[in-house]
OpenMM code with the backbone's topology and positions (N, CA, C; nanometers):
from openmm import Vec3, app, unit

residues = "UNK UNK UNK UNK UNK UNK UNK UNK UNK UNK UNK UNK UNK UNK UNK UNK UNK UNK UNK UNK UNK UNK UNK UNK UNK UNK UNK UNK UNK UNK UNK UNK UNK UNK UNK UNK UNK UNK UNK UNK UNK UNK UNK UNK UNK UNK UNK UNK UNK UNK UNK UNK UNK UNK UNK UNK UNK UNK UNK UNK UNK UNK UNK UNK UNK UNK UNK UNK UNK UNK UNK UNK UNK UNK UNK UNK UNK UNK UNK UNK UNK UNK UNK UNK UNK UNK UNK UNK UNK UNK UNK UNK UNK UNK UNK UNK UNK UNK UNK UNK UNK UNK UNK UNK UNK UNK UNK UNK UNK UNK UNK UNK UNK UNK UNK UNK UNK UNK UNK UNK UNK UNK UNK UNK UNK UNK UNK UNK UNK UNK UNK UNK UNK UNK UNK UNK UNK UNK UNK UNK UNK UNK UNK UNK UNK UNK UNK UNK UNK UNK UNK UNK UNK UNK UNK UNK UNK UNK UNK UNK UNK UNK UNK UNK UNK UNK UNK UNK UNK UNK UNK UNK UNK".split()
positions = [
    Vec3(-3.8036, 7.7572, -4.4122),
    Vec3(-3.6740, 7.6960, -4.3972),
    Vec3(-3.5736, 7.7949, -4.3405),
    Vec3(-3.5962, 7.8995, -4.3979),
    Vec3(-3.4988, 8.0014, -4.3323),
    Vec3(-3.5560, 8.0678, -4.1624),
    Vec3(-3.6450, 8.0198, -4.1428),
    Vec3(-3.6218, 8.0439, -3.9789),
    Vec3(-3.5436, 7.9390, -3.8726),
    Vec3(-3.5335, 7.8148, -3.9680),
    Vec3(-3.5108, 7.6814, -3.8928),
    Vec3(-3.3690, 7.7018, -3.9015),
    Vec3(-3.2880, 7.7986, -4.0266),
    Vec3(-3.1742, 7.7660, -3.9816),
    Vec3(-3.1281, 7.8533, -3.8826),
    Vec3(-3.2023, 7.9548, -3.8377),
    Vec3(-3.1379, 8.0603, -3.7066),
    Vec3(-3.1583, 7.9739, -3.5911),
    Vec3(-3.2804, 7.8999, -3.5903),
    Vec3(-3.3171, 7.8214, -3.4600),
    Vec3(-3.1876, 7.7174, -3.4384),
    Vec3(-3.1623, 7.6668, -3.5335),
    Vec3(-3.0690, 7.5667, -3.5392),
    Vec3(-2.9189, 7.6312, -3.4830),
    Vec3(-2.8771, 7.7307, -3.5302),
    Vec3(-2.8053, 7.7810, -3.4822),
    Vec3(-2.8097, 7.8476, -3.3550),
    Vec3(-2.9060, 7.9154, -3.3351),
    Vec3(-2.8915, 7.9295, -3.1271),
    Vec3(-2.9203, 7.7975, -3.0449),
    Vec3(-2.9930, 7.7118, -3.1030),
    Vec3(-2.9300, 7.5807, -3.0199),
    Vec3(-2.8274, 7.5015, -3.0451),
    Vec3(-2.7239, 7.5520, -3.1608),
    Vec3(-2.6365, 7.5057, -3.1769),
    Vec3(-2.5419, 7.6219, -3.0615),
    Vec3(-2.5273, 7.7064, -3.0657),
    Vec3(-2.4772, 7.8072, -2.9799),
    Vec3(-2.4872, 7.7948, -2.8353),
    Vec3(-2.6104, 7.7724, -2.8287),
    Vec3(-2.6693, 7.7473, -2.6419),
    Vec3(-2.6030, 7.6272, -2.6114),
    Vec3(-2.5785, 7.5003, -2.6886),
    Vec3(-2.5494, 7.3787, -2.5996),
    Vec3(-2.3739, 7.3788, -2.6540),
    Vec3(-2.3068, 7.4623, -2.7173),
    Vec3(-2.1625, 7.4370, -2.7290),
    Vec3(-2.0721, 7.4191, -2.6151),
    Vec3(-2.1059, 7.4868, -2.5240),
    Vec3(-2.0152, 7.4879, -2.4262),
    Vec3(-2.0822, 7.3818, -2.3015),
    Vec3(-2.1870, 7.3316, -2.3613),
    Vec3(-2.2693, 7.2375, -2.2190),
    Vec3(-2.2300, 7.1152, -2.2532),
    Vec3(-2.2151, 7.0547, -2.1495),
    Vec3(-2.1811, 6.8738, -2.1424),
    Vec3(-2.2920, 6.7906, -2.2334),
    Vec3(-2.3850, 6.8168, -2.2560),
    Vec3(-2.5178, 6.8009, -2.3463),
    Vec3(-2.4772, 6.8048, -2.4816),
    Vec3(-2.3927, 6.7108, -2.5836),
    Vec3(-2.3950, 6.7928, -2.7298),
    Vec3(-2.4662, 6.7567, -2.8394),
    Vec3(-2.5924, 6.7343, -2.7649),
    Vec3(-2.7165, 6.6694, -2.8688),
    Vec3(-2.8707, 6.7614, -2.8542),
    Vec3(-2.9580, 6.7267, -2.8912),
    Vec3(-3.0624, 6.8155, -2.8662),
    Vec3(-3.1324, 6.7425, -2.8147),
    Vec3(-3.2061, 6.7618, -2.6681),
    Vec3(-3.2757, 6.7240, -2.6305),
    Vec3(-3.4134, 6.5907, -2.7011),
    Vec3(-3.3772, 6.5566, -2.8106),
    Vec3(-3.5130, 6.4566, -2.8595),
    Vec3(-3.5235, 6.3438, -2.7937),
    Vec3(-3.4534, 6.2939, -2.7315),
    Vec3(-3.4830, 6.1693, -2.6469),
    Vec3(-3.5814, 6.1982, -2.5529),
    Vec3(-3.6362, 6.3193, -2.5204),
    Vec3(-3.7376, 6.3288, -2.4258),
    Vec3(-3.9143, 6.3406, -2.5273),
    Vec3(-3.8447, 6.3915, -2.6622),
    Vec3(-3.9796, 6.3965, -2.7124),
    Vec3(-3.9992, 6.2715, -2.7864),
    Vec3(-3.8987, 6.1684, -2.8101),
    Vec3(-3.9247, 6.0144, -2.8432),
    Vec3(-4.0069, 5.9909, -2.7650),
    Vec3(-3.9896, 5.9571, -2.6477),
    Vec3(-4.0682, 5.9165, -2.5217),
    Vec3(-4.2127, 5.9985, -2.5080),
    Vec3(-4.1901, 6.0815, -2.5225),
    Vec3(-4.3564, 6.1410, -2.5575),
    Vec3(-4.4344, 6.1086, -2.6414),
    Vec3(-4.3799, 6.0912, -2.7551),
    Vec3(-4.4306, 6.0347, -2.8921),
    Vec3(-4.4821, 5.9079, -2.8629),
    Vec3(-4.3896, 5.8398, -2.8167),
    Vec3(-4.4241, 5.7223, -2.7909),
    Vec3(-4.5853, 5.6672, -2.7092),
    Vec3(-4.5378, 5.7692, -2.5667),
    Vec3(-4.6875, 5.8218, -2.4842),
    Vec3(-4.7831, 5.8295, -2.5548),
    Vec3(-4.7627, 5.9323, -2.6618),
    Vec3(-4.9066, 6.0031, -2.6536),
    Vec3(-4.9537, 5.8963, -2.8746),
    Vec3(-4.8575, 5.8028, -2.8630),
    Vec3(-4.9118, 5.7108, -2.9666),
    Vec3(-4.9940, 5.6327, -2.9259),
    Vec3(-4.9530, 5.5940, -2.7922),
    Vec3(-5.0416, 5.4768, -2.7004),
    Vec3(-5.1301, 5.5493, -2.6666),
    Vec3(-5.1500, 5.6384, -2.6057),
    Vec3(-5.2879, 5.7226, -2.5771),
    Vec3(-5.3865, 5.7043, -2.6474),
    Vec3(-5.3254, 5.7662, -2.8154),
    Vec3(-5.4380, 5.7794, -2.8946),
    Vec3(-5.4511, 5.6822, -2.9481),
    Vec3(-5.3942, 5.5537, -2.9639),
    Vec3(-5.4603, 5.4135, -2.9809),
    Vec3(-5.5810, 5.3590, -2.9029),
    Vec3(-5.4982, 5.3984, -2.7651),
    Vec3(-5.7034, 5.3715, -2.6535),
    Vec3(-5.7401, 5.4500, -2.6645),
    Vec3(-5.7477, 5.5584, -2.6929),
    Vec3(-5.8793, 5.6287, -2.7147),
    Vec3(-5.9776, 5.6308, -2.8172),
    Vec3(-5.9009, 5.5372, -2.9150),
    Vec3(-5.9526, 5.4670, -3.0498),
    Vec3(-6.0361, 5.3698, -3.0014),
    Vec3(-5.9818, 5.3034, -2.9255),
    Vec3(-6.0356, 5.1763, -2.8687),
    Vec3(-6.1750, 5.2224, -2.7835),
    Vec3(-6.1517, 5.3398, -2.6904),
    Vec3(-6.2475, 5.3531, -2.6042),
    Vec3(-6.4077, 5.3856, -2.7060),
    Vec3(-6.3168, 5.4630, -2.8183),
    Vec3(-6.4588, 5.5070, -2.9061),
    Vec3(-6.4756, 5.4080, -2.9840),
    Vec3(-6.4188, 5.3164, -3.0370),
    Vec3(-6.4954, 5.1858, -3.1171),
    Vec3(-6.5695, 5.1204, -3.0031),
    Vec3(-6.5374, 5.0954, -2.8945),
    Vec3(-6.5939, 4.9951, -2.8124),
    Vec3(-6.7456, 5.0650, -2.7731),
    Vec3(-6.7271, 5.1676, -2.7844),
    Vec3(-6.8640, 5.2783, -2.7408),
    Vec3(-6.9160, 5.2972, -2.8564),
    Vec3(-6.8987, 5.2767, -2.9862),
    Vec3(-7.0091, 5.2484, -3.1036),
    Vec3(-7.0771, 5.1149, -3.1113),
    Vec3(-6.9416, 5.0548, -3.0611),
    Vec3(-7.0139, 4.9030, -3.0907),
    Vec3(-7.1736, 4.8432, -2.9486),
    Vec3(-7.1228, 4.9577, -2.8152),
    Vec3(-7.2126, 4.9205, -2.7793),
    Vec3(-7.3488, 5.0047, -2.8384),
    Vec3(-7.3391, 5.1185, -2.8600),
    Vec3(-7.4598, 5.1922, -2.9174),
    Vec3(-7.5425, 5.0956, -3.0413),
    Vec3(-7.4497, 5.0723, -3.1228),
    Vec3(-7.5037, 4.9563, -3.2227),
    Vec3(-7.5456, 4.8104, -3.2066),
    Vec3(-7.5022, 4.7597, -3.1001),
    Vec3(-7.5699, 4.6228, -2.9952),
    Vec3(-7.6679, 4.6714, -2.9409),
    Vec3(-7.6682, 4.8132, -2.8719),
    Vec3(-7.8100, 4.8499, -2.8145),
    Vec3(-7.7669, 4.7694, -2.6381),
    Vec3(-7.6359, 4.7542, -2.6086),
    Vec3(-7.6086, 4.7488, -2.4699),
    Vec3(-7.7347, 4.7959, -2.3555),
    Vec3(-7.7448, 4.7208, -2.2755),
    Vec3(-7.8681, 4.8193, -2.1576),
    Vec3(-7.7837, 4.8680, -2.0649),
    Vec3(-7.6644, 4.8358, -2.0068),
    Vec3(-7.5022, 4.9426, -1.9740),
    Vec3(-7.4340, 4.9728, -2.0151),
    Vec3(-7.3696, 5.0850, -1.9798),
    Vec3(-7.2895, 5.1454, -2.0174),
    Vec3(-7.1583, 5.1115, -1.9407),
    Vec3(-7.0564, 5.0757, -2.0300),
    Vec3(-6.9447, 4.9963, -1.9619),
    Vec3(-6.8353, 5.1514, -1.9181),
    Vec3(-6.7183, 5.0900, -1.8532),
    Vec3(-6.6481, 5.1696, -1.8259),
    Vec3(-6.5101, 5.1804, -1.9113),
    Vec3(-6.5289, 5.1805, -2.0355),
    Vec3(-6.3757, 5.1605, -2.1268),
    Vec3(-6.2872, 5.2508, -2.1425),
    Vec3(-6.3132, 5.3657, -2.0617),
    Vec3(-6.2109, 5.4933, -2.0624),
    Vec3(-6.1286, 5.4482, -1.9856),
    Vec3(-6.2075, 5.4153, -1.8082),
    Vec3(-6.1528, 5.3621, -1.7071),
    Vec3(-6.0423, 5.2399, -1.7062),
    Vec3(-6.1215, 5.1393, -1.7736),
    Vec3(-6.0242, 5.0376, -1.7922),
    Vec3(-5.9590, 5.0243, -1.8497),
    Vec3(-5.9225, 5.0589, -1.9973),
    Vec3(-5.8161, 5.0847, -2.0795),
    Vec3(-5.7554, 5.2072, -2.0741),
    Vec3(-5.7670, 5.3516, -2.0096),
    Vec3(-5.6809, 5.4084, -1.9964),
    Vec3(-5.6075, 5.3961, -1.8873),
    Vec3(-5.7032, 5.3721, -1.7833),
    Vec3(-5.6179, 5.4200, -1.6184),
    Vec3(-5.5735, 5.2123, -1.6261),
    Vec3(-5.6363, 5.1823, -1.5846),
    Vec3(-5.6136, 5.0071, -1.5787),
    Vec3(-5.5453, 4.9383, -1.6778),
    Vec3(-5.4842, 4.9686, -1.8032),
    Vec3(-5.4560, 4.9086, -1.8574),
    Vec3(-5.4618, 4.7850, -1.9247),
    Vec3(-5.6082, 4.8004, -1.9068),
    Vec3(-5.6831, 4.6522, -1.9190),
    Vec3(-5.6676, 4.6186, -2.1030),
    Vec3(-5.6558, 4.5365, -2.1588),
    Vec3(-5.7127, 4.3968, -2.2855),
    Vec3(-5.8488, 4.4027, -2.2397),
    Vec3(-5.9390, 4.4439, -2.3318),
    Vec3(-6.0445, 4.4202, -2.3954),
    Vec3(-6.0801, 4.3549, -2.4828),
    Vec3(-6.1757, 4.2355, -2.4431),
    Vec3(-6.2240, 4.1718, -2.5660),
    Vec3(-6.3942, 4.1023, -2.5344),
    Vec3(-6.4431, 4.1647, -2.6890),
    Vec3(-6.5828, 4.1079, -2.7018),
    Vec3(-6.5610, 4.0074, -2.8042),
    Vec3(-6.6663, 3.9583, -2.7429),
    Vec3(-6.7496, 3.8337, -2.8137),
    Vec3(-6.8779, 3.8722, -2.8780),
    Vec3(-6.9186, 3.7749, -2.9520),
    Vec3(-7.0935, 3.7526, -2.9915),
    Vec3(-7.1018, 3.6747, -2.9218),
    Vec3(-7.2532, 3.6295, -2.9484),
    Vec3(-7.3001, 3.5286, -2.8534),
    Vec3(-7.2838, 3.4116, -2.8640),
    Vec3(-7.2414, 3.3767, -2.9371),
    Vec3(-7.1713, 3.2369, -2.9910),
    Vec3(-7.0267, 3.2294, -2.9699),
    Vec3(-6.9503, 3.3105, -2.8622),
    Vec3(-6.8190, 3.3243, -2.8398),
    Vec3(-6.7067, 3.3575, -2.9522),
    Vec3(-6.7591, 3.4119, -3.0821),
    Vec3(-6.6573, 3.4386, -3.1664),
    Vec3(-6.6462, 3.6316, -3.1096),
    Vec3(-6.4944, 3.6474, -3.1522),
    Vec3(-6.4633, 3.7925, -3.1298),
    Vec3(-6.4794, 3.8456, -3.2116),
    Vec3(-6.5346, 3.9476, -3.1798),
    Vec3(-6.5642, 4.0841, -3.2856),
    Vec3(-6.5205, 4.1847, -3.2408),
    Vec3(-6.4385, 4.2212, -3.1185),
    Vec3(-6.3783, 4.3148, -3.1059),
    Vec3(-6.2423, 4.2602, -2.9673),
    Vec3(-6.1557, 4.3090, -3.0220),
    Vec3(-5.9840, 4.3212, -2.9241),
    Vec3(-5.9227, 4.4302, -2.9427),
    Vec3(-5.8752, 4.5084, -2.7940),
    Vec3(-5.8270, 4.6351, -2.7902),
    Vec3(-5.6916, 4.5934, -2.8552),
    Vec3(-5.6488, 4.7328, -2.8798),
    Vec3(-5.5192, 4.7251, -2.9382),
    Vec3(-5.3908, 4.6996, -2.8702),
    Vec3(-5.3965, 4.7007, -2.7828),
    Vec3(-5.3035, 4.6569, -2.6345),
    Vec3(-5.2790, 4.5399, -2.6408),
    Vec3(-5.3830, 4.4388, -2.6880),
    Vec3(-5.3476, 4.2945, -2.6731),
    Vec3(-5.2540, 4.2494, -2.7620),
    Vec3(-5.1808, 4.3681, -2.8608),
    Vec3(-5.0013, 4.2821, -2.8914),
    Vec3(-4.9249, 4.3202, -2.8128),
    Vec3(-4.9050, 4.3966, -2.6978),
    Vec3(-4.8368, 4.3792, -2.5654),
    Vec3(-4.8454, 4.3056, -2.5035),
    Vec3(-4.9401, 4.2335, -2.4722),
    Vec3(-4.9522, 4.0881, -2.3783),
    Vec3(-4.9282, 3.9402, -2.4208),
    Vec3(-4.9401, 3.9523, -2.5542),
    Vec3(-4.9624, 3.8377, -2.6299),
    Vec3(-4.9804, 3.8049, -2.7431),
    Vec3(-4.8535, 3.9300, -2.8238),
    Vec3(-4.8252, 3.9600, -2.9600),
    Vec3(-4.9037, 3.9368, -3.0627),
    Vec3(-5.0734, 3.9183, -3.0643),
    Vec3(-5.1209, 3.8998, -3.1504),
    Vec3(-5.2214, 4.0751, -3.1533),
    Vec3(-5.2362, 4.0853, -3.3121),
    Vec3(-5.2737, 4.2535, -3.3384),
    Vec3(-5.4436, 4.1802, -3.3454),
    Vec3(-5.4971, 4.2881, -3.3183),
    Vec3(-5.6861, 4.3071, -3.2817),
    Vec3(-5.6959, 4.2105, -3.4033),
    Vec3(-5.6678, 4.2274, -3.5483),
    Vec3(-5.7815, 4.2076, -3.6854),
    Vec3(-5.7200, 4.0395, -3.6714),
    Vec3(-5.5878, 4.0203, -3.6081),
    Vec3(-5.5750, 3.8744, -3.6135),
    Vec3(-5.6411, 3.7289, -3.5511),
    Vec3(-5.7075, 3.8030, -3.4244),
    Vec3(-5.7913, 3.7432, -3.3402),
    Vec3(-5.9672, 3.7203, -3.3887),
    Vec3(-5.9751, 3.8635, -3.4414),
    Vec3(-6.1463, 3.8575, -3.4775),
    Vec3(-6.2071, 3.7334, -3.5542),
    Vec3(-6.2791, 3.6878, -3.5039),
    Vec3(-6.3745, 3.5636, -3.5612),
    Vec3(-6.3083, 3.4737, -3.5214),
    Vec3(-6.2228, 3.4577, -3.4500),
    Vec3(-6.1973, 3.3166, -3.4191),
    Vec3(-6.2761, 3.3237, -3.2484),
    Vec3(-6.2559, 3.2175, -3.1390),
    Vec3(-6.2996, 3.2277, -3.0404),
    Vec3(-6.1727, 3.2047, -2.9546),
    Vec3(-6.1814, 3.2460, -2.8268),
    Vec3(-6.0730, 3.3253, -2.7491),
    Vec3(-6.0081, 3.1274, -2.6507),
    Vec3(-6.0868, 3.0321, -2.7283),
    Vec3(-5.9758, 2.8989, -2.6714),
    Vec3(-5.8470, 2.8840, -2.7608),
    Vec3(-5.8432, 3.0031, -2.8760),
    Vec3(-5.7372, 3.0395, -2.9206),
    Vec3(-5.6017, 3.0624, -2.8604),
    Vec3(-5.6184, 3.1035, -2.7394),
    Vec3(-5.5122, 3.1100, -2.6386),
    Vec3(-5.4677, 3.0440, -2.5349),
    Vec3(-5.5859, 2.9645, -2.5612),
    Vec3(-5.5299, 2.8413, -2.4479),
    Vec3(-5.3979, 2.7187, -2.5102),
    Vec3(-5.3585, 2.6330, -2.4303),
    Vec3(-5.2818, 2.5241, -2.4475),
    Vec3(-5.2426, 2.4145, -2.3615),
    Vec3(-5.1830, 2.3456, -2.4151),
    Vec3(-5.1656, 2.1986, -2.3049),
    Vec3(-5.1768, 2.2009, -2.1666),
    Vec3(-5.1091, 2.3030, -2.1611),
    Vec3(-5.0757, 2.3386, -1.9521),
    Vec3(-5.2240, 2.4260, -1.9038),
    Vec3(-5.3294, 2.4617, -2.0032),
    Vec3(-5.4473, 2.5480, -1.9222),
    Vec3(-5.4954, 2.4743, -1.8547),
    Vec3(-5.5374, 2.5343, -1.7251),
    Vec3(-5.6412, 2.4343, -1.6325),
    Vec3(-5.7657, 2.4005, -1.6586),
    Vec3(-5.8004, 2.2490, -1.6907),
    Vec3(-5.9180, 2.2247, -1.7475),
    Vec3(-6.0285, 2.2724, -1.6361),
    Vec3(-5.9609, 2.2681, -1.5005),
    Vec3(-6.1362, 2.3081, -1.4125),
    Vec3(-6.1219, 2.4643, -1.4129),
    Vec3(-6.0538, 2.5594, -1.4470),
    Vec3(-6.0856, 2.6731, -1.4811),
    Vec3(-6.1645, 2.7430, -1.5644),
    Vec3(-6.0989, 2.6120, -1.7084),
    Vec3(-6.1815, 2.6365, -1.8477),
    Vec3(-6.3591, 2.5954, -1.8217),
    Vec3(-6.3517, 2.5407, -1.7330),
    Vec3(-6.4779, 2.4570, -1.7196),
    Vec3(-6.5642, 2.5621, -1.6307),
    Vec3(-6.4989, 2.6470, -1.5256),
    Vec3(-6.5565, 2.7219, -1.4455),
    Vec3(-6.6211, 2.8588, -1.5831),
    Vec3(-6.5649, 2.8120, -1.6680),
    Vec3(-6.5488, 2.9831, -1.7354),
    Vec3(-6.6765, 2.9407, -1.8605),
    Vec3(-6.6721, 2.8030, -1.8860),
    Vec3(-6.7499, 2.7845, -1.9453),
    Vec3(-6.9098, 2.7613, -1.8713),
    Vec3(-6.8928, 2.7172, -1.7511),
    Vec3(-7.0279, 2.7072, -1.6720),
    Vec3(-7.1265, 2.8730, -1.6586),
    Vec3(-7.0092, 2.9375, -1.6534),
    Vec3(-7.0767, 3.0492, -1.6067),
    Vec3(-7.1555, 3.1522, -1.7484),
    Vec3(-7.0357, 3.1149, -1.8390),
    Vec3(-7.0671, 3.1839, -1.9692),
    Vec3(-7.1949, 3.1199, -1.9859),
    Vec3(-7.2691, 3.0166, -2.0250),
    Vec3(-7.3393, 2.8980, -1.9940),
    Vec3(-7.5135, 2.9453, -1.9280),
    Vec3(-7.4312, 2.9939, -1.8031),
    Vec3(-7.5582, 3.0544, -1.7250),
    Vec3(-7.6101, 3.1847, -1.6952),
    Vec3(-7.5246, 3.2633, -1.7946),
    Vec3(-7.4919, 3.4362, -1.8047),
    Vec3(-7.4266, 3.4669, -1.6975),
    Vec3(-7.3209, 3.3917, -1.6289),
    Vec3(-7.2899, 3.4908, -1.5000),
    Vec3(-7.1792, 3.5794, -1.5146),
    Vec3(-7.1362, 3.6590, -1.4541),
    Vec3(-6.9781, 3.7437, -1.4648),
    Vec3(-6.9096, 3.5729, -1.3954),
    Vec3(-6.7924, 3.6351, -1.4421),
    Vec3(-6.6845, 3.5494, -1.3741),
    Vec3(-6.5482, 3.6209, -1.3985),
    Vec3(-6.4418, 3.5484, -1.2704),
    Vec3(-6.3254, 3.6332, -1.2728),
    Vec3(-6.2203, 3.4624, -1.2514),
    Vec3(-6.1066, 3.4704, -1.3318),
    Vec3(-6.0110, 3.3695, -1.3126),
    Vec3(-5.8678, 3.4558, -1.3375),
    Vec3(-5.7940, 3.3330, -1.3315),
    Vec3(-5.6573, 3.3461, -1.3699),
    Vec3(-5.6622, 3.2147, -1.4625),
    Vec3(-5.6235, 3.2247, -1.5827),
    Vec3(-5.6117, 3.1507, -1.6509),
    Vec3(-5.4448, 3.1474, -1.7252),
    Vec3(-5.4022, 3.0442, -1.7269),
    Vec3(-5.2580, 2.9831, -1.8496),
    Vec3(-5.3049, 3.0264, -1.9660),
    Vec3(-5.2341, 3.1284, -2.0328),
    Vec3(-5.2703, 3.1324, -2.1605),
    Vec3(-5.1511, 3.1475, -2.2074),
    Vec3(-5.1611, 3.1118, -2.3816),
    Vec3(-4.9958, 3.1435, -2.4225),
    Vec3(-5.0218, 3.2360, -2.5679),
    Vec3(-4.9056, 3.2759, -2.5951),
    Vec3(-4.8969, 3.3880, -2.6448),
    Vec3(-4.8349, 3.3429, -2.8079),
    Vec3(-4.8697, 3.4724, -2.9255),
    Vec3(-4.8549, 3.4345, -3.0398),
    Vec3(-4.7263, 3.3458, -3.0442),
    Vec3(-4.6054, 3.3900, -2.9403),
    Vec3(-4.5028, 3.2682, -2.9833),
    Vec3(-4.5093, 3.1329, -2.9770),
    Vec3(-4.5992, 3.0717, -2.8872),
    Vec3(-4.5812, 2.9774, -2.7845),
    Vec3(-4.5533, 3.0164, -2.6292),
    Vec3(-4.5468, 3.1193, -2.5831),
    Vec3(-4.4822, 3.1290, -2.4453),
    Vec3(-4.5987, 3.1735, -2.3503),
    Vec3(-4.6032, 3.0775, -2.2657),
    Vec3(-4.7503, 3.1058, -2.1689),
    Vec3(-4.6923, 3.2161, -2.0585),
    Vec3(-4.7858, 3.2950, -2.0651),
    Vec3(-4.8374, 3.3761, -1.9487),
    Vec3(-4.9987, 3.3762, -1.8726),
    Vec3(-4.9822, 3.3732, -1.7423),
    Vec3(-5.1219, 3.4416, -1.6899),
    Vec3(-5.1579, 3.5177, -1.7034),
    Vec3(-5.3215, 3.5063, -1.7363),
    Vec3(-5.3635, 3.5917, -1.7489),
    Vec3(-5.5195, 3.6344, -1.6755),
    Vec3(-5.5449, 3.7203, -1.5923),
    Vec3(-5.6416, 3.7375, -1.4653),
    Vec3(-5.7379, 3.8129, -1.6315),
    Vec3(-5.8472, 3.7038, -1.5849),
    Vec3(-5.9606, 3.7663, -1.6995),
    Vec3(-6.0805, 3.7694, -1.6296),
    Vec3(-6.1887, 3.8968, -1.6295),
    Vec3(-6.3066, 3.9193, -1.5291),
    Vec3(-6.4446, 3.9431, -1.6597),
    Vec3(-6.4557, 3.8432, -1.6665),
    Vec3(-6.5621, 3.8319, -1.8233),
    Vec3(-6.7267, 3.8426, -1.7310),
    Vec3(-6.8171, 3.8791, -1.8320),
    Vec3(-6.9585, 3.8874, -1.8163),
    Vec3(-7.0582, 3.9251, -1.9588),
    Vec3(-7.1606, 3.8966, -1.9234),
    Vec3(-7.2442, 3.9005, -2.0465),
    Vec3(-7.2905, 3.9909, -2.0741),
    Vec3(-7.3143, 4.0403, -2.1957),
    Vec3(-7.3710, 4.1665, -2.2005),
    Vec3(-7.4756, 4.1740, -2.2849),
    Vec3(-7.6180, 4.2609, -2.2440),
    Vec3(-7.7302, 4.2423, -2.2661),
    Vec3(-7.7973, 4.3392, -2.2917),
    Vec3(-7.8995, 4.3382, -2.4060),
    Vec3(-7.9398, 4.4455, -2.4880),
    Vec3(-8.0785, 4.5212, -2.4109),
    Vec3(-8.0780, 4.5957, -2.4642),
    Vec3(-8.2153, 4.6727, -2.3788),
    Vec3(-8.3632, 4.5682, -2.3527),
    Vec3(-8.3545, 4.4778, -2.4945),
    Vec3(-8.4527, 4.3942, -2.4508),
    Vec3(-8.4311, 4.2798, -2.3492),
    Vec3(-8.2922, 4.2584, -2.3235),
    Vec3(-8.2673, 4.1588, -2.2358),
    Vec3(-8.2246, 4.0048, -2.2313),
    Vec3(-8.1673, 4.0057, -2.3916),
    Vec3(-8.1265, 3.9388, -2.4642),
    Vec3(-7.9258, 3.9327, -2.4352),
    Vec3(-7.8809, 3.8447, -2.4208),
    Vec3(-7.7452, 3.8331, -2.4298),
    Vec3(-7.6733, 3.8343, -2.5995),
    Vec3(-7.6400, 3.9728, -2.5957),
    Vec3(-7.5913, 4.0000, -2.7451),
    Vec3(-7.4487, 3.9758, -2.7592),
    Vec3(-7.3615, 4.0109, -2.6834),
    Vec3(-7.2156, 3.9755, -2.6163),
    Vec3(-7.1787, 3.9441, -2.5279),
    Vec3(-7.0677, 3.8831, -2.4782),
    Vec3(-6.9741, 3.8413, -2.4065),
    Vec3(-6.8482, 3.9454, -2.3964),
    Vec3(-6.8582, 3.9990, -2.2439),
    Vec3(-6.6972, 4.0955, -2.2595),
    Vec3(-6.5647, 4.0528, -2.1627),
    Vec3(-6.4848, 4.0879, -2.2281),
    Vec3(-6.3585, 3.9963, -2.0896),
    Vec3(-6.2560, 4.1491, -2.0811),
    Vec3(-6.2189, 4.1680, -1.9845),
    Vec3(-6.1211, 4.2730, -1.9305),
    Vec3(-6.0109, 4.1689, -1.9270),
    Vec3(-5.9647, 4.1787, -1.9371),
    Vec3(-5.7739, 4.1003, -1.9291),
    Vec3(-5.6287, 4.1555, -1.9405),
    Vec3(-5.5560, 4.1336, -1.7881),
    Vec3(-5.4346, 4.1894, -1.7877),
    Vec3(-5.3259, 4.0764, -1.7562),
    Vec3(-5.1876, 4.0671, -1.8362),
    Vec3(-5.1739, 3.9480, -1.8000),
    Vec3(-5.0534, 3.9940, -1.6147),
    Vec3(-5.0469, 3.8951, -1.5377),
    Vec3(-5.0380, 3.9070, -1.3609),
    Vec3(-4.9377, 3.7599, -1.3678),
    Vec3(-4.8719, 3.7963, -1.2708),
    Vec3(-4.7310, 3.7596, -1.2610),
    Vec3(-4.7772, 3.5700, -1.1542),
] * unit.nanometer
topology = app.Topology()
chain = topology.addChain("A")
for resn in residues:
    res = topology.addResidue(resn, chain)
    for name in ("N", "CA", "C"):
        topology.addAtom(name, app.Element.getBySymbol(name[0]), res)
């Protein structure tokens, strides 16, 4: 304690006479802030990389890539379309937190205004294992729809079995 009060005092000294009469923390808020979100995806990147080791994935996805640099919403499925995993990002897009979504299935976000031949494209493909990429109406924990560009595909275990369903999702203007 007694070093903090000399420190305190030469930056009380250094900024007396400067137009500045606060201490710089508004720059390390903003860092904090940064490097909270950081280490939330990087939480994300390493759950999503246990969960494939423990599915026994036959790829290896890119979740550093897409949730750090891309800013992508992540979300798995089982094979029966319930979620078992949502990055933590997705209460920025659509105010609902990861543990609130799990086990339900992702027509959770749809509503009156979604396009039924979209839903239908998304279901054909899920259907026949294919990737697929849309823009879909989705709305958000309030009620308030946004788009949202989702590039989903199946994902398949070393034996070749479809163990999950994964969707990248950012919501696009």
């Amino acid at each position: 304690m007694e070093k903090t009060k000399f420190y305190d005092e030469a930056i009380n000294n250094f900024y007396r006479n400067k137009e500045i009469n606060s201490y710089p923390l508004s720059s390390l808020d903003i860092y904090a802030q940064h490097f909270g979100k950081v280490c939330k995806n990087l939480q994300d990147v390493k759950n999503l990389s246990d969960l494939a080791q423990k599915e026994k994935w036959e790829n290896e996805m890119p979740f550093r890539n897409e949730i750090m640099d891309k800013e992508h919403v992540v979300v798995v499925t089982d094979a029966n379309l319930n979620i078992v995993y949502a990055s933590q990002n997705m209460f920025q897009m659509n105010g609902y937190e990861s543990d609130e979504v799990i086990g339900k299935k992702p027509k959770m976000f749809q509503g009156k205004e979604t396009c039924v031949e979209t839903t239908k494209q998304v279901s054909n493909a899920i259907k026949n294992n294919d990737p697929f990429e849309v823009v879909l109406l989705n709305y958000r924990k309030n009620g308030s729809p946004y788009k949202c560009w989702i590039q989903g595909s199946p994902v398949f275990d070393k034996a070749g079995k479809v163990v999950n369903f994964i969707a990248f999702e950012k919501e696009v203007a």
